[in-house]
C-alpha positions as CSV (number, residue, x, y, z in Angstrom):
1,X,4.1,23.5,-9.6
2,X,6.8,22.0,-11.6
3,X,7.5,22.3,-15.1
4,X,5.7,19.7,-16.5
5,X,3.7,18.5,-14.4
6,X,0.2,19.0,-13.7
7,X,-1.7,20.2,-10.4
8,X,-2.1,16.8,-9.5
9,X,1.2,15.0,-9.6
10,X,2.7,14.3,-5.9
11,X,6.2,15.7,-6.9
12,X,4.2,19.2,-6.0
13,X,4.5,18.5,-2.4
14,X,8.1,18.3,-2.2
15,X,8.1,22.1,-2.2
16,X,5.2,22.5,-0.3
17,X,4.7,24.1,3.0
18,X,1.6,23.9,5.4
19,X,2.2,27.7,6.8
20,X,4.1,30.6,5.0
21,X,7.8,30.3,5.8
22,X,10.9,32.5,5.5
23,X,14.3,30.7,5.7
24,X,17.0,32.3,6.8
25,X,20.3,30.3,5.4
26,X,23.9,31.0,7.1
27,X,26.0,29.8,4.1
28,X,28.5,28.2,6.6
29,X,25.8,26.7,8.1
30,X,24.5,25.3,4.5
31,X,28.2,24.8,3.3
32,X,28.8,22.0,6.5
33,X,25.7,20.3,5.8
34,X,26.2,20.2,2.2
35,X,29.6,18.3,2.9
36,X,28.2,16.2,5.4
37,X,25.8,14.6,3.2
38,X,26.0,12.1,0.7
39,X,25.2,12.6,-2.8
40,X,23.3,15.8,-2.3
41,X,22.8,16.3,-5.9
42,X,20.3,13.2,-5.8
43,X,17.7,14.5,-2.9
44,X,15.4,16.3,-5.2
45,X,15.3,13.2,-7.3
46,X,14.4,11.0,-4.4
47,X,11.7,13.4,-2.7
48,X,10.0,13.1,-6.1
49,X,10.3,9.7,-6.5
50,X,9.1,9.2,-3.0
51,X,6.2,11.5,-3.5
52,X,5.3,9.5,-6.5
53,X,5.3,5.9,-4.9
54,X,3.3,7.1,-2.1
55,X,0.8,9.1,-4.2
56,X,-1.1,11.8,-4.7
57,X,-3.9,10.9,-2.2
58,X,-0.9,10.0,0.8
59,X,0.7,13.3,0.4
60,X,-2.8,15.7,0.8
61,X,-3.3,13.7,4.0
62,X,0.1,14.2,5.1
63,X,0.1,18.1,5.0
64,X,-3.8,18.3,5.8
65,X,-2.9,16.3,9.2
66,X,-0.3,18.8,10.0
């Protein structure tokens, strides 16, 4: 959960995962994507606010059909 939000707010699933996961990161590898992408800064904004429009009841069918 986020700061500030409740248990129920859709922004929850944008750092969700439907198994337990380790990433593994090769900073060159994250360093050329970074670089590659435009206005990186602005993806966790946009996950939220795509989280939010679709709602809370889209985004438990989403990782339950998984």
């Amino acid at each position: 959960m986020f700061v500030g939000s409740n248990e129920n707010d859709p922004s929850n699933y944008t750092n969700r995962s439907p198994y337990p996961m380790l990433h593994f990161l090769r900073e060159d590898s994250v360093t050329k994507a970074i670089a590659g992408y435009p206005d990186i800064e602005n993806v966790p904004k946009r996950n939220i606010a795509f989280t939010k429009e679709k709602g809370l009841a889209y985004m438990q069918q989403l990782l339950k059909s998984i």
